[in-house]
C-alpha positions, 0 to 999 in steps of 0.5 A: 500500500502506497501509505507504507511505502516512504519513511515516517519522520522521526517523533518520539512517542511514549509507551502505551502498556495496559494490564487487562482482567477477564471477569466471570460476567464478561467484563474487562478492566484494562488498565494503564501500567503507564506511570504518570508523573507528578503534575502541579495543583493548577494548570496555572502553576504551570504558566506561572513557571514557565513565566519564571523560566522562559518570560519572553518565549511568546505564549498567545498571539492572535490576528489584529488585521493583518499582523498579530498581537503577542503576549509572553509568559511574563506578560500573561502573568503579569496582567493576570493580576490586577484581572484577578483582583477586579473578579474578587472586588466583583465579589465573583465565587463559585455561587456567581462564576464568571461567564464568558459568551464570545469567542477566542482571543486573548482578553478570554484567556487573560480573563479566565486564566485570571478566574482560575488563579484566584479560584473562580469559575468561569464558563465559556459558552458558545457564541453560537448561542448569541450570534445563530440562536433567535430564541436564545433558549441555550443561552437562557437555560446555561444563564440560568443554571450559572447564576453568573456574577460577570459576563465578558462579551468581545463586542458589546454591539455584536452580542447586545441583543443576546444580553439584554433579552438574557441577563438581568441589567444589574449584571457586571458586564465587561467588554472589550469594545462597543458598549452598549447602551443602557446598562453598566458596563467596563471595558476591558482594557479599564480591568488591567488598571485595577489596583492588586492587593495582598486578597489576589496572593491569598486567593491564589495560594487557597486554591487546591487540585479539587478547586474547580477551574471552569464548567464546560457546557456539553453541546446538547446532542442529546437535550439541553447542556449539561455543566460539566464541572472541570477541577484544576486536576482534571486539567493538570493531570490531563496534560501530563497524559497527554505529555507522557504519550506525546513524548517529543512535547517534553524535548521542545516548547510546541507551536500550535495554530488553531481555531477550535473554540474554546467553549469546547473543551478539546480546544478551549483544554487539550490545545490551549493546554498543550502550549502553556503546559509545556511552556510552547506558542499559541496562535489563534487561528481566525479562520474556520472549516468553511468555504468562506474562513478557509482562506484565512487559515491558509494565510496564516499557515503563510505565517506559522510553522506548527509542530504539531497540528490538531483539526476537525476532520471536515478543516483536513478536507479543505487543506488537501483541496487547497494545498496545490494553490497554496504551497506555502501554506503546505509548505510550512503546515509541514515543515516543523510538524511532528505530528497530525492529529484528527478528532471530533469525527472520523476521518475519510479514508480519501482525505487520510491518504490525501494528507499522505501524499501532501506530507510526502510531497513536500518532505519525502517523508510520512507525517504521523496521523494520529487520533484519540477518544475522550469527551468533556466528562474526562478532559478530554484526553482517555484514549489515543494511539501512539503508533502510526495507522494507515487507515482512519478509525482508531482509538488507541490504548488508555492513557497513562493513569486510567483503568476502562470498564468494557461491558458486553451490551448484546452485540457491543462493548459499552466502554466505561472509564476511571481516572484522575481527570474524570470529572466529578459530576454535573454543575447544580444537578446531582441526579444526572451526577448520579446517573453518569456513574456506576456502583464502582465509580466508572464514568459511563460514557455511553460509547462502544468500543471494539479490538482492532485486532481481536486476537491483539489487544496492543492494537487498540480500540475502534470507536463503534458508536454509542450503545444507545444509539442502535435500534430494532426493526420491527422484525426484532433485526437489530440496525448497527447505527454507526456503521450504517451511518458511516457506510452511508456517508462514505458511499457518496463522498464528499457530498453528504455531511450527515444522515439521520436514520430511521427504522425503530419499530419499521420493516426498513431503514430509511435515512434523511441526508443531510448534504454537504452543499459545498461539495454538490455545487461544483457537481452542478457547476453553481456556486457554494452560495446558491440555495440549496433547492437548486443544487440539489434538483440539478440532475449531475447532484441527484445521480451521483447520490442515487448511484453512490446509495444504490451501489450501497444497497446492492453490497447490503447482506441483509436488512440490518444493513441494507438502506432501503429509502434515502430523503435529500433535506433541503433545510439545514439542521435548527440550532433553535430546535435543538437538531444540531449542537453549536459544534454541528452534531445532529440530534438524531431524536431531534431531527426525527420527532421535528420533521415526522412528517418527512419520516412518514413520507419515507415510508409511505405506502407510495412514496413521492418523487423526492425519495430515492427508492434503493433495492437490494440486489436480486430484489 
């Protein structure tokens, strides 16, 4: 295979030894044999050494215009001062965290590393829920639950509205430019002249590894967000799992570009974390997995030589387009890097092997792929493979510190995980704490695992979907939803984004598909931008999906895999509705129960013209 065929570029990775159990019931405790060496109470300890040890290595620096705005070790700590000293004059405690509801840059991180050294939550919530949302219902129900004692917002304009139909005008509310009108507001800038106290060193002696840091909000894929409480060990310990499988971050500070939002937590705690932790470089990324903000990361891959570099799936698709018009930014994407990792979603095997060649392209050498498993219960890293893969999917071994619980659950292996960066429960709601863990502490996180290799368990794990996310058809034939799903998507790539299957209680599966109207365009010779209806009636569209589902239904082997009926949806997912989270995963039940109507024509007795009707072969 070609992926074999050049060397890798040297990367030293760290072990991943496990222990494993067999009980009589069936279950397997495996457990990491790995050492975990001593991390510091606070992640903010470990900025503060690195402000002792190296004060002018550039630790943050994001986009103003064309250049960038930088700051140091020792300026981050030094401004976190008298940042921390206006929280405590605010009267700000875990009864009134602060909430932070615009995107990344640098006054959000002054702001919350400011609300950790002193002991202060903070949350950082979704801008979507702001900027897309019109009823603001996520936003009220997360307001609510925090009981907040500030909110910053970058821009007081852009999120005004959001603010005033929200939180109460006697709110403290910080902005770093134009404030609105009508209620008391700070600027931000007017924070770093606040007089420090001896109060800012008391508070920040105080704090322990079980002080919490942050309360992340889970993206609601599933109903409302949760608040998932984040301890200064969580995050700490994280990091150095994270350091003891990705050896080569302790032989030079890291580079990162990157754009994942910081309300979530592989962004706003692996990324972030990986730079300061080891004493590396952050630049913010303002550009974005979309036709329209790709271009930006492209330019600032023209600036920025990462090391290692860390992306959705759906950014990876677009970089491998691009690289042929833009050497430069391959150019330097791989000059310094050590490593590529991927999460959030399955990589495509075409945008795995695109990537391959890129690397090789450019350097004659294959850049390691990795990906990893974990979620914000746990901080996020729990899984990851430390050798190179050449084909997308696995998980990996347990990291350093954790003990997983595989479970049999009928056909399936629910996986349930232990460890030192496991969170302690959900914010203000001790029944859903309750529910999350089993009689022996396990975290249940709602996931299934398989081996890879089911002879060799050193292979690692392959993610199999959630456990309850597979149903029966009304014969009693159990549907594997993720490998139907995936199969799915993979048979008419790049042109769906995703697809919501139906069939409980049905004698098929159906499937609404959500297209990728970036990639059907070109198919039809339109523009990105032309509305959706169009693109999808053209007939180039229409039959490259009906021969790709076709195609699938024919290799079917029976009813548990065949997808009989297929719906394109002309309407994107409703964030108001909860059919997609702020982070573009669907809401199966959401989708389903809010479109019923579409459901039913899915399997009426004679279906319209818009259902593509897929027989299996020999029917």
């Amino acid at each position: 295979m070609t992926l074999q065929v050049a060397p890798v570029r040297p990367v030293r990775m760290g072990n991943m030894a496990f222990e494993a159990d067999c009980r009589a019931d069936g279950t397997t405790i495996v457990r990491s044999v790995e050492a975990l060496a001593a991390y510091p109470r606070a992640i903010v300890d470990a900025l503060e050494s690195w402000a002792e040890k190296t004060p002018d290595t550039m630790a943050i620096a994001d986009r103003e215009g064309e250049g960038w705005r930088k700051l140091s070790y020792a300026q981050i700590v030094q401004r976190i001062q008298p940042l921390a000293q206006a929280l405590l004059d605010a009267k700000l405690s875990p009864e009134r965290p602060l909430m932070i509801i615009s995107g990344n840059e640098i006054e959000h991180l002054l702001l919350g590393l400011a609300a950790i050294w002193v002991g202060i939550p903070y949350a950082p919530i979704s801008p979507a829920y702001s900027l897309i949302s019109t009823d603001y219902g996520k936003l009220k129900h997360i307001a609510g639950l925090l009981t907040p004692g500030m909110i910053y917002a970058s821009d007081g304009e852009k999120f005004g509205p959001a603010i005033a139909a929200t939180f109460h005008p006697d709110t403290p509310l910080i902005v770093r430019r134009n404030a609105p009108k009508g209620r008391p507001v700070q600027l931000f800038d007017d924070l770093l002249d606040t007089p420090v106290t001896a109060e800012v060193a008391a508070a920040h002696a105080a704090i322990t590894p079980d002080t919490v840091a942050k309360i992340l909000f889970t993206s609601g894929s599933t109903g409302l967000p949760k608040g998932v409480i984040t301890t200064n060990r969580m995050m700490a310990c994280n990091q150095e799992m994270i350091r003891t499988a990705l050896a080569f971050l302790q032989d030079e500070p890291p580079v990162l570009l990157d754009w994942m939002p910081w309300n979530h937590v592989a962004g706003g705690s692996h990324n972030i974390g990986i730079a300061l932790y080891n004493g590396g470089s952050f630049y913010i990324d303002d550009g974005q997995p979309t036709p329209d903000r790709i271009g930006r990361t492209l330019e600032n891959l023209g600036h920025v030589q990462p090391t290692l570099f860390t992306n959705v799936p759906k950014a990876y698709e677009f970089l491998v387009a691009a690289f042929d018009a833009h050497p430069e930014a391959r150019r330097n994407l791989f000059a310094r890097l050590k490593l590529l990792q991927y999460a959030g979603a399955g990589l495509s095997q075409h945008v795995f092997e695109g990537l391959d060649r890129a690397a090789r392209a450019e350097t004659g050498e294959r850049v390691m792929i990795i990906t990893g498993y974990g979620s914000t219960e746990t901080a996020p890293f729990a899984f990851t493979t430390t050798w190179p893969v050449t084909e997308a999917g696995h998980i990996g071994l347990p990291a350093a510190g954790m003990t997983v619980k595989l479970v049999p659950d009928g056909d399936k292996t629910e996986l349930r995980i232990k460890g030192p960066n496991v969170t302690p429960g959900y914010w203000r709601d001790a029944e859903k704490t309750a529910e999350a863990f089993d009689d022996e502490g396990f975290y249940k996180i709602g996931d299934a695992v398989r081996r890879a290799d089911p002879d060799d368990l050193a292979k690692g794990f392959v993610f199999d979907g959630r456990v309850t996310e597979d149903f029966k058809l009304s014969t009693g034939t159990w549907v594997n939803f993720a490998a139907v799903r995936a199969a799915t998507i993979a048979a008419c790539v790049p042109l769906i984004r995703d697809v919501v299957l139906t069939g409980l209680d049905r004698n098929f599966i159906g499937a609404m598909i959500f297209p990728d109207l970036e990639a059907c365009a070109p198919l039809a010779g339109l523009s990105p931008h032309t509305d959706a209806q169009t693109i999808l009636a053209h007939a180039a569209v229409r039959q490259r999906l009906t021969d790709g589902l076709t195609a699938l239904a024919q290799r079917a082997t029976g009813s548990s895999n065949h997808l009989a009926r297929a719906l394109v949806l002309t309407t994107a997912p409703d964030i108001d509705k909860g059919e997609i989270t702020d982070k573009g995963s669907i809401n199966q039940r959401a989708v389903r129960t809010h479109r019923a109507d579409l459901v039913a024509a899915l399997y009426a007795d004679q279906p319209g013209p818009d259902i593509i009707l897929l027989p299996r072969k020999g029917a």
